[in-house]
C-alpha positions in Angstrom: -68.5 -137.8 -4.7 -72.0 -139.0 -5.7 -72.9 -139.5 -9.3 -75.9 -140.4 -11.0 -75.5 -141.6 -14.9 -78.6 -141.6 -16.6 -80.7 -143.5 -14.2 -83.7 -145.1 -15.4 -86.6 -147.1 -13.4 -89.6 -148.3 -14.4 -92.8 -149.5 -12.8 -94.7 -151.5 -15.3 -95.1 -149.3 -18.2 -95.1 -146.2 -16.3 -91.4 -144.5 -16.6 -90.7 -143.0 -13.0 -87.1 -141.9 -13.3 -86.3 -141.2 -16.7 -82.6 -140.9 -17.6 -81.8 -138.6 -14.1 -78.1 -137.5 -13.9 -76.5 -135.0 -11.9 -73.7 -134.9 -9.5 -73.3 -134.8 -5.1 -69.9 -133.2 -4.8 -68.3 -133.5 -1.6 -68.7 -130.9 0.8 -71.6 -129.9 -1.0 -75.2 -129.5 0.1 -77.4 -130.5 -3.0 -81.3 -129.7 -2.8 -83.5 -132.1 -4.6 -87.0 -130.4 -5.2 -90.4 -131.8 -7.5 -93.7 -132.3 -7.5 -95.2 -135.3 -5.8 -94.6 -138.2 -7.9 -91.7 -136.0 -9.4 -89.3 -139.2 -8.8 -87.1 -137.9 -6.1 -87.9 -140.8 -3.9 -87.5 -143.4 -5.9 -84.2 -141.6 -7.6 -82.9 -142.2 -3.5 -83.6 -145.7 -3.0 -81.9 -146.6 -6.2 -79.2 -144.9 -4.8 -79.3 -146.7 -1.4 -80.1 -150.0 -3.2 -83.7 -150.2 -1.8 -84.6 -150.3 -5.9 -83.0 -151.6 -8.6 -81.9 -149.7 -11.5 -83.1 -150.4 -14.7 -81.1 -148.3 -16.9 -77.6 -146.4 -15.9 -75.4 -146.2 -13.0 -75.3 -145.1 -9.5 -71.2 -144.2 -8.8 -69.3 -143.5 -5.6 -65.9 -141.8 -6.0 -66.1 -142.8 -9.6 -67.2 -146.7 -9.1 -70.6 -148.6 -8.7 -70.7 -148.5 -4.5 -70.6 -151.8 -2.9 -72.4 -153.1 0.2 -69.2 -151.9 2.4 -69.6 -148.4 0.6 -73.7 -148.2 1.5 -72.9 -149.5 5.0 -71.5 -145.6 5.4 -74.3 -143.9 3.9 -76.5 -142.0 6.0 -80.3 -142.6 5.0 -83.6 -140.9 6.3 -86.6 -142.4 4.0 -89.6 -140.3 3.2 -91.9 -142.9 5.8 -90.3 -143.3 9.3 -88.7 -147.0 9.6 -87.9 -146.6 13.2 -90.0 -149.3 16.0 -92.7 -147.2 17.4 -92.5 -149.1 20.8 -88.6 -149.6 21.0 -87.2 -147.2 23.6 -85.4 -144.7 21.7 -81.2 -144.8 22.3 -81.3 -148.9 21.8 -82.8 -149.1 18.5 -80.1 -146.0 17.7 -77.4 -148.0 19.4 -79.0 -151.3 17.2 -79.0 -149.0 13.8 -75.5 -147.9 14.6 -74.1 -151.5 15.5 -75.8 -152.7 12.0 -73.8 -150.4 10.2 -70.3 -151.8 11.7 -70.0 -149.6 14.5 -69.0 -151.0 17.7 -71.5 -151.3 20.8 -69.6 -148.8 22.5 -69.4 -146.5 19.4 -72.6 -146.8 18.8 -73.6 -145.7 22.0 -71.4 -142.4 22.2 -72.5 -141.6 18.7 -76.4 -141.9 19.4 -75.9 -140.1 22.6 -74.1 -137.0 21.3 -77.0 -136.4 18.6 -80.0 -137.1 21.1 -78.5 -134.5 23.1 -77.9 -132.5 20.0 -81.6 -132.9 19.1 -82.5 -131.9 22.7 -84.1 -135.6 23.1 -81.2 -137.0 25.8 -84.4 -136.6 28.2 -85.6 -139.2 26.0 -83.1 -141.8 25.4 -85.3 -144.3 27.6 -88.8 -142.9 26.2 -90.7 -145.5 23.5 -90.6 -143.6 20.5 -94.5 -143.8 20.1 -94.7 -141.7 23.0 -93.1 -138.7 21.5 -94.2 -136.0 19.4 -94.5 -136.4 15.9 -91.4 -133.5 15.2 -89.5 -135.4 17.9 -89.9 -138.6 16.1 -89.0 -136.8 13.4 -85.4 -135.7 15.3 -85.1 -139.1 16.0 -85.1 -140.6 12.3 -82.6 -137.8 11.7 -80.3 -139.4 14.2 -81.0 -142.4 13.0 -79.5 -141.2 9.7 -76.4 -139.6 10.9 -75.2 -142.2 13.5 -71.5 -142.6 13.5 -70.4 -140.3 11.0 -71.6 -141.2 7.4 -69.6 -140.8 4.9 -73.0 -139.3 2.8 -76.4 -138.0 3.7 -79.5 -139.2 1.4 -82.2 -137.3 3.2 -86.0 -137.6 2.0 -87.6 -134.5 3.3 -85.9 -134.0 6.8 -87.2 -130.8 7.8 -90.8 -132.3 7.4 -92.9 -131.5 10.7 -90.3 -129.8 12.6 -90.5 -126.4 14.6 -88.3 -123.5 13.3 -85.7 -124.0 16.4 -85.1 -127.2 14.9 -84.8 -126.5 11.5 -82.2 -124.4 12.9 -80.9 -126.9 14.8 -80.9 -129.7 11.7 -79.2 -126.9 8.8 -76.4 -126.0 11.2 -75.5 -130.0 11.6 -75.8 -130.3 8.2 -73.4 -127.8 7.6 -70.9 -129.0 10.3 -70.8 -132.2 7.9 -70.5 -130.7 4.7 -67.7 -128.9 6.1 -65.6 -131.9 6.8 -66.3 -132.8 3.0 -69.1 -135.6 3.6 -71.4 -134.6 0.3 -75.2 -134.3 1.2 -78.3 -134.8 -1.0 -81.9 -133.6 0.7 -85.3 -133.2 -0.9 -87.8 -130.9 0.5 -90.9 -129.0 -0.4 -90.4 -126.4 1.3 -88.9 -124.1 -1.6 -87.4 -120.9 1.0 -85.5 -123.5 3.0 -83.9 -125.0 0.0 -82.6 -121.1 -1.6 -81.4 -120.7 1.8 -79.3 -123.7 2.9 -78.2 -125.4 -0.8 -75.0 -124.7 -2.4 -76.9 -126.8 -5.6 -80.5 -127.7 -6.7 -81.1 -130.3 -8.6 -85.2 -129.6 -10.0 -87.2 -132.9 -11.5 -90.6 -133.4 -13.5 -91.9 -136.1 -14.5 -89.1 -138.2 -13.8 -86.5 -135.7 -15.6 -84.2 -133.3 -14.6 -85.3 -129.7 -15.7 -83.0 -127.5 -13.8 -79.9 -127.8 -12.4 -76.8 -125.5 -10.8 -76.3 -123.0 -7.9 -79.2 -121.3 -6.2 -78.4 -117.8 -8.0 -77.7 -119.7 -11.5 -81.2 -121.2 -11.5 -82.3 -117.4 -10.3 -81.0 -115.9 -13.4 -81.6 -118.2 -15.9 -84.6 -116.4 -17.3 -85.9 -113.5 -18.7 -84.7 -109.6 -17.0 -87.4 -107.6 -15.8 -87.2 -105.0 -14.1 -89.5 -102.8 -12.1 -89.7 -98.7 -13.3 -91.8 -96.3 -10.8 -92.4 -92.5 -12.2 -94.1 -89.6 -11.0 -96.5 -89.8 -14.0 -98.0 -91.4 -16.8 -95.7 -94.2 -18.3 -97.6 -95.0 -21.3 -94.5 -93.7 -23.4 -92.1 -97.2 -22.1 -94.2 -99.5 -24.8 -92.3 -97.2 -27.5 -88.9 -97.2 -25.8 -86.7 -100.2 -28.2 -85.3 -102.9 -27.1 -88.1 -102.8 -23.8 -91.2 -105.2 -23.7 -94.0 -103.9 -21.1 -94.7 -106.8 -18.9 -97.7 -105.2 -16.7 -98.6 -102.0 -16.5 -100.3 -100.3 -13.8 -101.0 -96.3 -12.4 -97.0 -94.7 -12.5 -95.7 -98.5 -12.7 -94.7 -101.1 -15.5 -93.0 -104.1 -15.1 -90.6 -104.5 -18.3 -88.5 -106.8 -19.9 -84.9 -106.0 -21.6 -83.9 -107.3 -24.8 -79.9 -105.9 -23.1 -78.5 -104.0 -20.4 -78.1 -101.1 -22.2 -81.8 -100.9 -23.0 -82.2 -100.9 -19.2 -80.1 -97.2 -19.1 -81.6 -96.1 -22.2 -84.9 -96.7 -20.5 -83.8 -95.1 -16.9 -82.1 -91.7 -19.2 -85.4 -91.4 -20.9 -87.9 -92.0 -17.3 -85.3 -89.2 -15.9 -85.8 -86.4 -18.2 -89.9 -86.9 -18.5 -90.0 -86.3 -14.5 -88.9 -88.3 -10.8 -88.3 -91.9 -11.2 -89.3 -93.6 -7.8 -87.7 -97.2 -8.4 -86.0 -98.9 -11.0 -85.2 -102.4 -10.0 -84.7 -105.8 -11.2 -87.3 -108.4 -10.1 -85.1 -111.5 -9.7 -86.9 -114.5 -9.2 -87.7 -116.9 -5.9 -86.4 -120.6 -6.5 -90.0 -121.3 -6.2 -90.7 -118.9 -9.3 -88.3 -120.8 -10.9 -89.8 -124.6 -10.2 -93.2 -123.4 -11.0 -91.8 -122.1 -14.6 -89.6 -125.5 -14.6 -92.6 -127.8 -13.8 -95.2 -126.3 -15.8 
């Protein structure tokens, strides 16, 4: 397990990451979404030990991680950090063999994910000669060479086609599934509801919001959507309801309880047909730009 205790880093007088602390369980797959300049990038370099931390503690399975221990962590940084005009499957086999694997290892390892990333027609190819999404694919690989034993991903499914988003969240999940925890940032909000079992959301260097997709969903106010027949003036009177937005047979409402939601519905049925009466439960994007603002 990954934790974070009240991490702090500064740059000059500027605070980046300001007392950040949350949790990677294993076996988990842990969104990290923000803003540019939110401080999810820097929060994963102090992690890999690219950056120092200023304040608080980085711990792996309960203790600060050691060299050894980052040797087995996966990393794919924000800016590609591969050699455009290396041939692809040597500077894999090279990445893997600086990480302790053997050459032999290595080699397997980096094969078995080009092919898994439909790039074994590339293994000889200079990566500057590929497509930016394949270079992409590659820096994936890169990352996941010889088993980590935890994935840091800074926005992996940047620049890649649907097939291979696909392709990437179904790998992912094959890891999280023998335990290995995993920790990705993205921007792209639908993605992260879909594939994380947690978010994580930061602002201005702080954690805003954190917990499961459908905890972060429900966290605010209850509104619900009511649809007549006919006028709907007569819901601003109705207790315990506060009219939202009103429109022509429509309101959007919000419910002080649950039982001012049945009230409402018993009192909508015997003025005339109700058409809908559902709650509007908010996107994780809803919920970051509520968060963030």
């Amino acid at each position: 397990m990954l934790e974070l205790d009240k991490l702090v880093r500064r740059f000059g007088d500027r605070v980046a990451v300001d007392h950040v602390s949350f949790r990677v369980e294993d076996g988990m797959m842990t969104g990290f979404v923000g803003g540019n300049g939110a401080g999810k990038t820097t929060t994963m370099r102090m992690i890999m030990g690219v950056l120092a931390v200023h304040e608080g503690r980085v711990l792996w399975n309960g203790s600060p991680p050691t060299r050894a221990d980052r040797r087995t962590f996966g990393y794919m940084p924000e800016e590609r950090g591969l050699y455009p005009k290396q041939s692809v499957l040597p500077q894999l086999v090279y990445l893997g063999r600086l990480r302790g694997l053997t050459a032999d290892r290595a080699r397997r390892s980096a094969t078995e994910l080009l092919e898994r990333f439909s790039l074994a027609d590339h293994a000889g190819s200079r990566l500057e000669s590929l497509s930016l999404g394949n270079q992409q694919r590659v820096q994936i690989a890169a990352a996941m060479i010889g088993g980590p034993a935890l994935l840091v991903l800074d926005e992996p499914f940047s620049g890649l086609d649907p097939l291979a988003v696909d392709s990437m969240a179904e790998l992912l999940r094959e890891f999280t599934a023998q335990g290995v925890p995993v920790l990705f940032s993205s921007h792209q909000l639908e993605l992260v509801e879909r594939l994380c079992d947690r978010l994580v959301m930061l602002s201005a260097g702080r954690v805003v919001a954190e917990g499961t997709v459908d905890e972060l969903r429900r966290r605010g106010r209850s509104v619900f959507r009511l649809v007549t027949g006919g006028d709907i003036r007569w819901v601003r009177d109705v207790a315990g309801v506060t009219v939202v937005e009103e429109g022509e047979g429509s309101a959007l409402v919000e419910l002080a309880t649950p039982d001012d939601g049945d009230r409402l519905l018993k009192e909508a049925m015997l003025r005339g047909s109700v058409r809908e009466f559902a709650e509007i439960v908010p996107t994780v994007a809803d919920v970051f730009r509520e968060m963030a603002a």
